[in-house]
C-alpha positions in Angstrom: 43.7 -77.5 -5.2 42.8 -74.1 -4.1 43.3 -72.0 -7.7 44.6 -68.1 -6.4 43.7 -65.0 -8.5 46.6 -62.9 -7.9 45.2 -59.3 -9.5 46.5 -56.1 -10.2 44.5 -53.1 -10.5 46.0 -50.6 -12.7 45.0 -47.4 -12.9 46.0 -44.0 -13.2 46.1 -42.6 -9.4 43.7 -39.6 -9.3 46.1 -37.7 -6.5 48.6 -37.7 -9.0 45.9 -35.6 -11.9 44.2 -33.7 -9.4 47.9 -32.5 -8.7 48.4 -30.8 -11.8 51.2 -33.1 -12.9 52.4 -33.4 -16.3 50.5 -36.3 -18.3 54.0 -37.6 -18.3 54.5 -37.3 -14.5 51.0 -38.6 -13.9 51.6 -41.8 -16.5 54.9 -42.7 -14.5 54.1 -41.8 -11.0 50.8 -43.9 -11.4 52.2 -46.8 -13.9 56.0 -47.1 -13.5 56.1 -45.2 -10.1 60.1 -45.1 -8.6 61.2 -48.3 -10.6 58.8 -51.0 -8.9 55.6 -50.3 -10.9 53.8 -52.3 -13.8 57.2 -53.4 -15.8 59.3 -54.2 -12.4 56.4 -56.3 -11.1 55.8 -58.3 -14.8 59.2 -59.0 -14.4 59.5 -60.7 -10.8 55.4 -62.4 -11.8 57.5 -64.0 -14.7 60.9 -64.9 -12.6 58.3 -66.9 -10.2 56.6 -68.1 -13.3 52.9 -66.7 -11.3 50.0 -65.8 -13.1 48.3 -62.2 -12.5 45.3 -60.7 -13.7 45.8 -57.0 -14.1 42.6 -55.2 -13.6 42.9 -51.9 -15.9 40.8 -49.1 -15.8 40.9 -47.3 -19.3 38.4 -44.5 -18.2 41.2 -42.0 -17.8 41.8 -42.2 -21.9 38.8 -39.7 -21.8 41.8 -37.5 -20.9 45.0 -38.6 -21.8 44.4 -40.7 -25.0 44.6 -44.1 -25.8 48.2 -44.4 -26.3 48.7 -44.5 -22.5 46.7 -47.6 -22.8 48.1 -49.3 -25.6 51.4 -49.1 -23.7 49.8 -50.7 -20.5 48.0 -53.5 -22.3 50.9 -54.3 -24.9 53.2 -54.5 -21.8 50.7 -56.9 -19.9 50.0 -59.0 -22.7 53.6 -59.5 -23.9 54.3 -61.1 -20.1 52.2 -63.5 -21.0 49.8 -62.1 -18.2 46.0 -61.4 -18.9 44.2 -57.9 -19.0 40.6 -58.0 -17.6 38.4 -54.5 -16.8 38.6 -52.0 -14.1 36.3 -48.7 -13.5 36.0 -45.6 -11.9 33.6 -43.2 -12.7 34.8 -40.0 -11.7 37.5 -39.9 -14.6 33.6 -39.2 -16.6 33.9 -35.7 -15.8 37.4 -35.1 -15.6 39.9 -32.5 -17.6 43.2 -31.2 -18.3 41.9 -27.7 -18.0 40.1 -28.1 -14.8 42.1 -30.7 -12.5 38.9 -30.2 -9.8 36.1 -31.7 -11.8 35.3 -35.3 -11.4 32.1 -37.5 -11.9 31.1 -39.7 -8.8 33.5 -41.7 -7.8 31.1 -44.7 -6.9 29.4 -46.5 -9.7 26.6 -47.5 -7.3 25.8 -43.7 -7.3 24.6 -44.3 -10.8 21.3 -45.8 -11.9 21.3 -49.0 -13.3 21.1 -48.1 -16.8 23.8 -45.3 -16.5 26.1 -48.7 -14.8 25.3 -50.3 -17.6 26.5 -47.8 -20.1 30.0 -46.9 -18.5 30.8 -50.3 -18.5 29.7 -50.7 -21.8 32.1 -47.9 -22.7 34.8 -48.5 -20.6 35.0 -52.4 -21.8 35.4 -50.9 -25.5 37.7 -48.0 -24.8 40.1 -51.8 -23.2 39.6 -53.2 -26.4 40.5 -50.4 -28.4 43.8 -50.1 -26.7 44.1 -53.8 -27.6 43.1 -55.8 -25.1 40.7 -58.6 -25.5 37.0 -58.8 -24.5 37.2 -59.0 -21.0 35.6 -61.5 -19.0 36.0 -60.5 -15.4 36.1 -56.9 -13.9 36.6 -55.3 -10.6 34.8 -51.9 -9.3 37.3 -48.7 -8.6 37.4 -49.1 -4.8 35.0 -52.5 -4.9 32.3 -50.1 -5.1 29.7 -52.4 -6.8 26.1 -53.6 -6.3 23.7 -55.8 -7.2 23.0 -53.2 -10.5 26.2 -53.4 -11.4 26.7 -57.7 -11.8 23.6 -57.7 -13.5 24.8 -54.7 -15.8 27.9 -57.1 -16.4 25.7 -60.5 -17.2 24.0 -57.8 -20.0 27.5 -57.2 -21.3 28.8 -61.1 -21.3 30.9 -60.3 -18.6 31.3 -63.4 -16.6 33.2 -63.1 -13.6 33.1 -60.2 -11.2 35.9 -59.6 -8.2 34.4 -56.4 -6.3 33.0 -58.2 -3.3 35.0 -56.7 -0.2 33.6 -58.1 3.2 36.1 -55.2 4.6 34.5 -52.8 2.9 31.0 -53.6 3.1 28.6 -52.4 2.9 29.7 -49.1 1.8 31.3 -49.0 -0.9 31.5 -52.7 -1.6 27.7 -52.8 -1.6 26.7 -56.4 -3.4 24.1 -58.3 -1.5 26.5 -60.3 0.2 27.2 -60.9 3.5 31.1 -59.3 4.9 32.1 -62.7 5.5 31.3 -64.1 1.6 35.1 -65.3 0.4 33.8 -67.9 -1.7 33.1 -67.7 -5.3 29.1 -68.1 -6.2 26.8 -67.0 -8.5 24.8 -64.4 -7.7 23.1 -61.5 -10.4 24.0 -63.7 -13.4 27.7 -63.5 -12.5 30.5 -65.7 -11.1 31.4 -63.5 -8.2 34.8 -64.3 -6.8 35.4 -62.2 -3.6 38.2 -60.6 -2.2 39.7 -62.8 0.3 39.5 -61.5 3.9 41.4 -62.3 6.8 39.6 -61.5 10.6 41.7 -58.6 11.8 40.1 -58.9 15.2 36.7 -60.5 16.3 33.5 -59.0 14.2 36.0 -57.1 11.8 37.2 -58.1 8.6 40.7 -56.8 6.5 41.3 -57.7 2.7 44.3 -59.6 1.2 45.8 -56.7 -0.1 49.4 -55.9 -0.6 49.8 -52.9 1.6 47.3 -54.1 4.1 48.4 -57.4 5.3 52.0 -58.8 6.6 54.2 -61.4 5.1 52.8 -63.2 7.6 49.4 -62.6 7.6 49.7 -63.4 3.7 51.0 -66.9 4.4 49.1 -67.5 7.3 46.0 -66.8 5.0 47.3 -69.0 2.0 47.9 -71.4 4.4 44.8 -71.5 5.8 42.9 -72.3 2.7 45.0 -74.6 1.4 44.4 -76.6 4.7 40.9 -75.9 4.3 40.5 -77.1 0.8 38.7 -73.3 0.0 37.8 -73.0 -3.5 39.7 -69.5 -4.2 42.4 -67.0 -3.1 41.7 -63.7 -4.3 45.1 -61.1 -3.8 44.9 -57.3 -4.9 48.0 -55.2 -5.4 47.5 -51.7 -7.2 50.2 -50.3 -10.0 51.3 -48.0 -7.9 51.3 -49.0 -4.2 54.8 -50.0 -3.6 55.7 -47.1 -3.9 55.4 -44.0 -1.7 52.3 -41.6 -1.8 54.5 -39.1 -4.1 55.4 -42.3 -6.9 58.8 -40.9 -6.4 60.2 -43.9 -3.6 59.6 -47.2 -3.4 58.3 -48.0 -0.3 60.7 -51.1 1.1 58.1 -52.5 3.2 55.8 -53.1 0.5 58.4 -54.4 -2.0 59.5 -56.6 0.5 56.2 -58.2 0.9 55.5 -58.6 -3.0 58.7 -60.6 -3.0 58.0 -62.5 -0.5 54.0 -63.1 -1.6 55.8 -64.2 -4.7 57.9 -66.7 -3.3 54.9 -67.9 -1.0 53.2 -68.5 -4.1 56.2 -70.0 -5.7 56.6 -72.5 -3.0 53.1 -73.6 -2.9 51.8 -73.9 -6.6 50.9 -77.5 -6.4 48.2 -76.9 -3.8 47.3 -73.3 -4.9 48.1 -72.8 -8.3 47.8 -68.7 -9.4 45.4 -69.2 -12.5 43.6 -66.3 -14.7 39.9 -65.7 -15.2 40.8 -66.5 -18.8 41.3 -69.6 -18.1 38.0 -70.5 -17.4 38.6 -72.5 -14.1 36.6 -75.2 -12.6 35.2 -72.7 -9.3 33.7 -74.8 -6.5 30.9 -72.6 -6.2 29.0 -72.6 -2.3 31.6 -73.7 -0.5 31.3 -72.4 2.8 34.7 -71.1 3.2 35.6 -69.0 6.0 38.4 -66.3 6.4 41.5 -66.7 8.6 40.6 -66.1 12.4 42.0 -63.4 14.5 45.6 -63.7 16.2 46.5 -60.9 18.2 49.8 -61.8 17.4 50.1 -61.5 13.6 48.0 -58.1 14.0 50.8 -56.9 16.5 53.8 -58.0 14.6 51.5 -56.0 11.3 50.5 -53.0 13.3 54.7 -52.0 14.1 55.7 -52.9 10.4 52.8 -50.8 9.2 54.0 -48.2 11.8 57.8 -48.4 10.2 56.4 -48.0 7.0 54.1 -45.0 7.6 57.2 -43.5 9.1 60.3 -44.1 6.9 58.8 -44.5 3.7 56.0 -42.2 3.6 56.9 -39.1 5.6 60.4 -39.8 5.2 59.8 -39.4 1.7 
């Protein structure tokens, strides 16, 4: 079987602070956004009986209080879906008072001891809004380096997900080659990539909600089930079916949650969705390779990403 991580990361969406919002505003246009956010996706995870990991990134407390969190984690937990950690460093430096200021927003701007610190701090602040000790984590934007797994292995974090061939090497910035989507040790971690499909030849796109079709999603799952590849690794954000504004779902991307769902659904007994929790048996090595290019699937993407910008972005 080819075990899938379907994750999550949750987050406060810094467009929505830097705004000026309301801490209530920010909370639901981040969190809850226009009615398909954390809650509505718990709730169609649980119809498909899927499990998610949701990557959540408690730095933001620093500013609005634990509470927030609390709320996020009891929610997760009570699915019956797992919380693991998620960072980004600028909310270090941010404020109420002064919705400009911000700390780097790459942890691999820090040094390795200050890496080792925030995460440190940011994997108590999780616990402290009741979540348990996290064993994986994922870098705000996959910005991540080799400092940063072995600041984790300090911490007893064993899995890291920030590896993002489509994003290396800037920010996404482990010693890894773009085309790594196979779990492996490396820096006293279990790192388990982002899958990647081959947009076109050379260049590399991640399995992310809002970045790949229906099709392109299957095709992918397909792909490594057929291919026996030890793991599947999916991100979706909190807030990214909706529109830019949190105030509109965006159709497109609904749509192709639904359908990922029911893709997922349909396949469990080859590629069961499974949680870092778990502690699952990783074929680690395996030289899996991403989906190759079809200028078809990238065509059919392209005018649905085109409809999408369109209608429920600017139409917004």
């Amino acid at each position: 079987m080819t075990p899938v991580f379907l994750t999550i990361d949750t987050e406060i969406a810094w467009r929505h602070h830097r705004a000026g919002l309301d801490p209530a505003i920010v909370e639901a246009r981040s969190i809850e956004p226009a009615g398909v956010g954390l809650g509505w996706q718990l709730g169609v995870l649980a119809q498909h009986r899927l499990k998610a990991t949701f990557f959540v990134d408690p730095m933001p407390a620093r500013v609005y209080g634990l509470d927030l969190f609390r709320r996020i984690v009891d929610a997760i937990l009570a699915a019956g879906q797992e919380v693991q950690l998620h960072l980004h460093p600028n909310w270090t430096e941010a404020s109420l008072t002064n919705r400009e200021a911000h700390g780097s927003f790459e942890i691999i701007d820090l040094s390795a001891d200050a890496q080792r610190d925030l995460l440190g701090e940011a994997a108590s602040l999780l616990m402290a809004a009741g979540a348990p000790r996290p064993v994986a984590f994922r870098a705000g934007s996959y910005s991540a380096n080799d400092d940063t797994l072995a600041g984790l292995a300090a911490l007893g974090i064993t899995y890291d997900s920030s590896h993002n061939g489509a994003h290396h090497p800037w920010p996404s910035a482990i010693g890894l080659p773009p085309t790594q989507i196979a779990p492996l040790m490396h820096r006293g971690v279990t790192e388990v990539p982002v899958t990647t499909i081959e947009d076109k030849p050379g260049k590399w796109r991640n399995f992310q909600i809002c970045a790949l079709s229906t099709q392109e999603m299957a095709a992918a799952i397909d792909h490594a089930i057929a291919a026996r590849h030890a793991a599947v690794t999916i991100v979706g954000h909190s807030f990214e079916l909706a529109d830019r504004s949190g105030t509109k779902a965006n159709k497109v991307h609904v749509q192709r949650f639904e359908s990922l769902c029911r893709i997922l659904a349909e396949r469990r007994a080859a590629a069961p969705t499974t949680h870092f929790a778990d502690l699952p048996q990783l074929t680690l090595d395996a030289h899996d390779k991403p989906l190759p290019a079809s200028r078809w699937r990238r065509g059919r993407r392209q005018a649905e990403q085109l409809w999408s910008n369109l209608v429920s972005e600017r139409g917004a």
